[in-house]
DRENPA-3360 file (N, C-alpha, C; in nm, 2 decimals, always signed):
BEGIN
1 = XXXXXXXX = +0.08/-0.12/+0.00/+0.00/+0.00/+0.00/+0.08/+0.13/+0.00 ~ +0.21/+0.07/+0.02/+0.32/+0.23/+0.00/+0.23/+0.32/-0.14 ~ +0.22/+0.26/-0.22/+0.21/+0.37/-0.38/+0.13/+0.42/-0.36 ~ +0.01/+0.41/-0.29/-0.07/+0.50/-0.25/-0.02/+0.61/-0.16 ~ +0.04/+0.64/-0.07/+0.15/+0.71/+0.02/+0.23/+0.80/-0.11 ~ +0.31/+0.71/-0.18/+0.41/+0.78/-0.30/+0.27/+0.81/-0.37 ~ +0.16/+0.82/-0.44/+0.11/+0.88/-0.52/+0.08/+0.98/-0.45 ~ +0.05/+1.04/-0.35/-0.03/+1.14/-0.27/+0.11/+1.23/-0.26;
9 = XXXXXXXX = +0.21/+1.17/-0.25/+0.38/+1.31/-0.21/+0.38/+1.30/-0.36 ~ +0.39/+1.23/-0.49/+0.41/+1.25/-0.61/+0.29/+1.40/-0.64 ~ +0.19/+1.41/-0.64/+0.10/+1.50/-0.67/+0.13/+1.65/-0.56 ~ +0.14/+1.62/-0.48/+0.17/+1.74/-0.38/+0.31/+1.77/-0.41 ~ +0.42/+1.70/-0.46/+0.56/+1.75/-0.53/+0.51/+1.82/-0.63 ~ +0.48/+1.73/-0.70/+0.46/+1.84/-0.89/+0.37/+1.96/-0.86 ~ +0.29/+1.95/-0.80/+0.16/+2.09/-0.76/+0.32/+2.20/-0.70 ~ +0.30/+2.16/-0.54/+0.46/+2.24/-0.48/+0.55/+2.30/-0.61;
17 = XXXXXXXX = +0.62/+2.24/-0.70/+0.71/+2.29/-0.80/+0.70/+2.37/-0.86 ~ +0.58/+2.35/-0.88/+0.52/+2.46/-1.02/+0.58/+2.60/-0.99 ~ +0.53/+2.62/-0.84/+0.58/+2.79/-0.85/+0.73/+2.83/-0.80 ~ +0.82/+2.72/-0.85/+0.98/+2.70/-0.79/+1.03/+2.82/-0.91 ~ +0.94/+2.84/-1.03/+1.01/+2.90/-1.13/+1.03/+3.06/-1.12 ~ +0.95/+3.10/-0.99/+0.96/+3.21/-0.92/+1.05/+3.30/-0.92 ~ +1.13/+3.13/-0.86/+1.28/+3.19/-0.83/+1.37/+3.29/-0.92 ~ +1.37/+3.31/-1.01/+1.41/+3.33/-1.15/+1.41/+3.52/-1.14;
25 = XXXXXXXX = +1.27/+3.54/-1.11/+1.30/+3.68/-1.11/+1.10/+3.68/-1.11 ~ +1.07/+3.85/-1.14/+0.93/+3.96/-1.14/+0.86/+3.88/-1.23 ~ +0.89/+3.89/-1.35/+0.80/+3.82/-1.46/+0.75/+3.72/-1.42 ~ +0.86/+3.62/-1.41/+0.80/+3.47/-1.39/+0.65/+3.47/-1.24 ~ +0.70/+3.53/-1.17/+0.60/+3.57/-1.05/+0.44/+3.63/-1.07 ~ +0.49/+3.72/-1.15/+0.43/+3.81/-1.19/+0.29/+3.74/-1.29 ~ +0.33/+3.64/-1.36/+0.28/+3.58/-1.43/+0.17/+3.44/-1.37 ~ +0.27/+3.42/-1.27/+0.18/+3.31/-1.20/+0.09/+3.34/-1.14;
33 = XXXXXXXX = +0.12/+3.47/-1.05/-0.01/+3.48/-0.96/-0.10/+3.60/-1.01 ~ -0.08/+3.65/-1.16/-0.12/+3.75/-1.14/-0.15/+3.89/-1.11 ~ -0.06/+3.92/-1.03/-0.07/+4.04/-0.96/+0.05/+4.10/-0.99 ~ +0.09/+4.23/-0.99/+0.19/+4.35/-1.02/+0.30/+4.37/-0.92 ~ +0.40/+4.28/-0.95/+0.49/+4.35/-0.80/+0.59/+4.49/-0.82 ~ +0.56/+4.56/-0.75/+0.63/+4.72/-0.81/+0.73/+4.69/-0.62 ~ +0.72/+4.64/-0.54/+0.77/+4.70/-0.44/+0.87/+4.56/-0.44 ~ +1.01/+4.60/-0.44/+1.14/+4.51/-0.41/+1.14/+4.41/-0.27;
41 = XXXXXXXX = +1.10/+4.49/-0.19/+1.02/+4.41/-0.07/+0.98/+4.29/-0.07 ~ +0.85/+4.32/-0.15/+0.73/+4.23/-0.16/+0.80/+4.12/-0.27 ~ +0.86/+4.13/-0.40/+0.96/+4.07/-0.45/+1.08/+3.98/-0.42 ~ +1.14/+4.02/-0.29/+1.20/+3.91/-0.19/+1.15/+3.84/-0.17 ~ +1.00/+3.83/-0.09/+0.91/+3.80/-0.01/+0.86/+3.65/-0.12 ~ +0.84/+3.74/-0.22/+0.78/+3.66/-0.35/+0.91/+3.53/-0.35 ~ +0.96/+3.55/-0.40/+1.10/+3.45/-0.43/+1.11/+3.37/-0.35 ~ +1.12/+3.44/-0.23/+1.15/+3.37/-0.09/+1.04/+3.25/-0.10;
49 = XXXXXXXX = +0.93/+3.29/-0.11/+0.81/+3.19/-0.12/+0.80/+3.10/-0.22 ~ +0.86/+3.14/-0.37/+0.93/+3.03/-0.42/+0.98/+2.92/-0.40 ~ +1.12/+2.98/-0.32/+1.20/+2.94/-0.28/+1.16/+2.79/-0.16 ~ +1.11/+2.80/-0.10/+1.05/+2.78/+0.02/+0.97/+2.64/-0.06 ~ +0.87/+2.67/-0.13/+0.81/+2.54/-0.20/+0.89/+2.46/-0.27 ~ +0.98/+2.49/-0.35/+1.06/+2.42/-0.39/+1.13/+2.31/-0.27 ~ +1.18/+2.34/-0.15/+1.22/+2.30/-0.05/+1.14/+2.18/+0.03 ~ +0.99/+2.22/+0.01/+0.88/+2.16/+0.04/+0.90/+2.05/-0.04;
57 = XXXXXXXX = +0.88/+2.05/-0.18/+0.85/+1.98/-0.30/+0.99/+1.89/-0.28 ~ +1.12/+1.89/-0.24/+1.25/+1.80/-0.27/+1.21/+1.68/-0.11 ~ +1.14/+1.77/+0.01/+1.08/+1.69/+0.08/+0.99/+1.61/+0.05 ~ +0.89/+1.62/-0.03/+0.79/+1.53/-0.07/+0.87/+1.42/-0.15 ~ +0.93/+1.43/-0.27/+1.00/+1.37/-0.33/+1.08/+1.24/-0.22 ~ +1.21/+1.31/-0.11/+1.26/+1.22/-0.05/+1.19/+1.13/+0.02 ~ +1.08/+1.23/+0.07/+0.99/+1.12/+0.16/+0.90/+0.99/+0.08 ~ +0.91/+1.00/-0.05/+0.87/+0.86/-0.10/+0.95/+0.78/-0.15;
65 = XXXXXXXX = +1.06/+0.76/-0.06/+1.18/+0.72/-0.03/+1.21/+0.65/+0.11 ~ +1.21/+0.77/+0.18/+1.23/+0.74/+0.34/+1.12/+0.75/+0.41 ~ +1.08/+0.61/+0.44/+0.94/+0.57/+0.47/+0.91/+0.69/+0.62 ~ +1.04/+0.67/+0.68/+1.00/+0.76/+0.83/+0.97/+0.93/+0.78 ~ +0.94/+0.96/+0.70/+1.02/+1.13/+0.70/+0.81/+1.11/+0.63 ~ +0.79/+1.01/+0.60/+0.66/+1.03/+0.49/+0.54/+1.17/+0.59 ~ +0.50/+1.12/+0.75/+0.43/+1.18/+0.83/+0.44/+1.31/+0.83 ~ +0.57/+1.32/+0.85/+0.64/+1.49/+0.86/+0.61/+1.52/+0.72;
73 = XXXXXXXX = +0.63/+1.50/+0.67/+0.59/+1.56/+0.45/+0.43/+1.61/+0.45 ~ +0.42/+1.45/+0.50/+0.25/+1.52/+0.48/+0.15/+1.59/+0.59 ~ +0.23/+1.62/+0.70/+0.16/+1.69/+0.78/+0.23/+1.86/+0.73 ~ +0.36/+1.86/+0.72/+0.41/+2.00/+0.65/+0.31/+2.04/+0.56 ~ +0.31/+1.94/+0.46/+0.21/+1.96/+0.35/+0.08/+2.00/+0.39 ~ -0.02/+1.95/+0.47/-0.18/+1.98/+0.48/-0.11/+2.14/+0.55 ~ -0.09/+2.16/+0.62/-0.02/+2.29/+0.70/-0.04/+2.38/+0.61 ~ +0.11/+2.39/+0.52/+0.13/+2.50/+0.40/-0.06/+2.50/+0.33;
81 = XXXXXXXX = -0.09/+2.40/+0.29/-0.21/+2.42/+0.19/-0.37/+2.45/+0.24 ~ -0.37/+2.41/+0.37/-0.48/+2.47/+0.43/-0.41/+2.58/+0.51 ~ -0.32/+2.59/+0.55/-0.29/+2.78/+0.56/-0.29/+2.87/+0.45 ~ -0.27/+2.86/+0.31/-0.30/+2.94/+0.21/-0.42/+2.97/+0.21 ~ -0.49/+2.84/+0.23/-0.65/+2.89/+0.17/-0.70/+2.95/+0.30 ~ -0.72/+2.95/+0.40/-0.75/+2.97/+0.51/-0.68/+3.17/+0.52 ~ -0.55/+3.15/+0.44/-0.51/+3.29/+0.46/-0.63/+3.38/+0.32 ~ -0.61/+3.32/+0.23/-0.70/+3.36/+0.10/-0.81/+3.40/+0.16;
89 = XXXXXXXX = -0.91/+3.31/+0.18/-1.07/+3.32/+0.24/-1.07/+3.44/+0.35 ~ -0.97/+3.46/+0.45/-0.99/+3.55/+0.51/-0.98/+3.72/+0.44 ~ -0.90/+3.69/+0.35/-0.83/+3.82/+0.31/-0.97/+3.86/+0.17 ~ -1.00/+3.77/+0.13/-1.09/+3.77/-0.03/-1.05/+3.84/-0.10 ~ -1.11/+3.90/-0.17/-1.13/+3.95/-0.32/-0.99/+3.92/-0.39 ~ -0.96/+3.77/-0.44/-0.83/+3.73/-0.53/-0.88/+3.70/-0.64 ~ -0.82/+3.73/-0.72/-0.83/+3.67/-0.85/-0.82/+3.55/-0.91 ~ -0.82/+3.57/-1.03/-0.87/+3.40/-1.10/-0.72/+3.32/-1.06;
97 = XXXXXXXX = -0.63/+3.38/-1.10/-0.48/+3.29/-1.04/-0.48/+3.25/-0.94 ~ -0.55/+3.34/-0.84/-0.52/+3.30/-0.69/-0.57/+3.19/-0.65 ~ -0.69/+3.19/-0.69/-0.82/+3.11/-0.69/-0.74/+2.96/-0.79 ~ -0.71/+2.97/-0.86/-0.62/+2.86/-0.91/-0.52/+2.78/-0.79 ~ -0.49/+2.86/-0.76/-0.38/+2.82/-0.65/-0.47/+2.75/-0.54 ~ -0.57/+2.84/-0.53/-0.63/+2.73/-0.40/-0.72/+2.62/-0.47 ~ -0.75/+2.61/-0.62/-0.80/+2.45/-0.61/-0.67/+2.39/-0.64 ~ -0.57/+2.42/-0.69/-0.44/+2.31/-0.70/-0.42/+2.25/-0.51;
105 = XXXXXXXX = -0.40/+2.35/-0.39/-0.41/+2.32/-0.29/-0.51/+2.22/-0.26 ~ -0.62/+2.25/-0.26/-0.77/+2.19/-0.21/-0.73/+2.02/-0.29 ~ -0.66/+1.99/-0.41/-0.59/+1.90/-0.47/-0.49/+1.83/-0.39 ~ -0.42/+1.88/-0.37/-0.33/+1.85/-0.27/-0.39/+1.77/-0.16 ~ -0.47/+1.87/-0.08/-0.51/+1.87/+0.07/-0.57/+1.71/+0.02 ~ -0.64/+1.68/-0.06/-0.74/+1.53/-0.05/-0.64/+1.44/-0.06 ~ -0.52/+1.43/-0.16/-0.42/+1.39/-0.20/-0.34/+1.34/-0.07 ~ -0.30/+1.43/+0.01/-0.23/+1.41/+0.15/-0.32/+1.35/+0.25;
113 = XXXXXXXX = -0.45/+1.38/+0.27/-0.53/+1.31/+0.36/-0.53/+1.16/+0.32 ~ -0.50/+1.08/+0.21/-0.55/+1.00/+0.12/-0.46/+0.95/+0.19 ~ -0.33/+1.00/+0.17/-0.22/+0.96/+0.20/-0.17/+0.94/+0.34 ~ -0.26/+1.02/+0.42/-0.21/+0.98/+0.56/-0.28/+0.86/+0.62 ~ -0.37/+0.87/+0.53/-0.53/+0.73/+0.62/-0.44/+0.60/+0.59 ~ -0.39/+0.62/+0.44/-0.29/+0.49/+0.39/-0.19/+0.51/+0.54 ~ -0.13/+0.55/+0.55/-0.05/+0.53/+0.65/-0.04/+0.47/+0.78 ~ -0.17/+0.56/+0.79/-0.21/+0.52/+0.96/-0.25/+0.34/+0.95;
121 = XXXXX = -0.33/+0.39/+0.83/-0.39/+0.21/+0.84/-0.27/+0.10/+0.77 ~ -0.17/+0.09/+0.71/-0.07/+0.05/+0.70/+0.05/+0.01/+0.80 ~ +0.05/+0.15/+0.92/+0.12/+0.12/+1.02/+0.04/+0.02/+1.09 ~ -0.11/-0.01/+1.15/-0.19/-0.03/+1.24/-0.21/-0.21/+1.14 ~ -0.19/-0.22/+1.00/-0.20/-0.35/+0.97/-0.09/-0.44/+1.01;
% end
């Protein structure tokens, strides 16, 4: 029942990646989410958050590898993706990218719960 485990970090890696291309520079950012970054600030911030999922995403990867690290991946994981949306919903009025981002998450989130029930009930068989 592991591939069920590795399919749930396999879909939460490639979703996570997508916005690694961040890293790059304004445009690429710019493009993903949408929105206009004029303040250098907010541009770090952007990157940084890039940056950051990519980090996420090399964890998901190892962890369908190293069976012990799997819990921690996917509890990191529900974390980051119901904190987005939970930060989104509060804040509202986003746009259609944004709004992309949170069903790629809401993706995720079923993806990772899938994956931890496999677990639990895998450790407990």
């Amino acid at each position: 029942m592991n591939w069920i485990s590795n399919i749930a970090l396999a879909i939460a890696a490639f979703i996570h990646f997508l916005p690694v291309s961040g890293i790059v520079g304004k445009t690429s950012l710019e493009k993903l989410y949408g929105v206009s970054i004029a303040d250098p600030n907010l541009l770090i911030a952007m990157q940084h958050r890039a940056l950051l999922f990519g980090l996420l995403g090399v964890l998901f990867v190892v962890a369908m590898f190293k069976v012990d690290l799997r819990l921690l991946a996917m509890c990191f994981g529900l974390v980051s993706t119901v904190g987005f949306i939970a930060v989104a919903w509060q804040v509202g009025d986003y746009n259609p990218l944004i709004a992309r981002v949170i069903k790629a998450d809401a993706i995720v989130i079923v993806a990772l719960i899938i994956g931890l029930i496999n677990e639990f009930w895998f450790i407990k068989s």
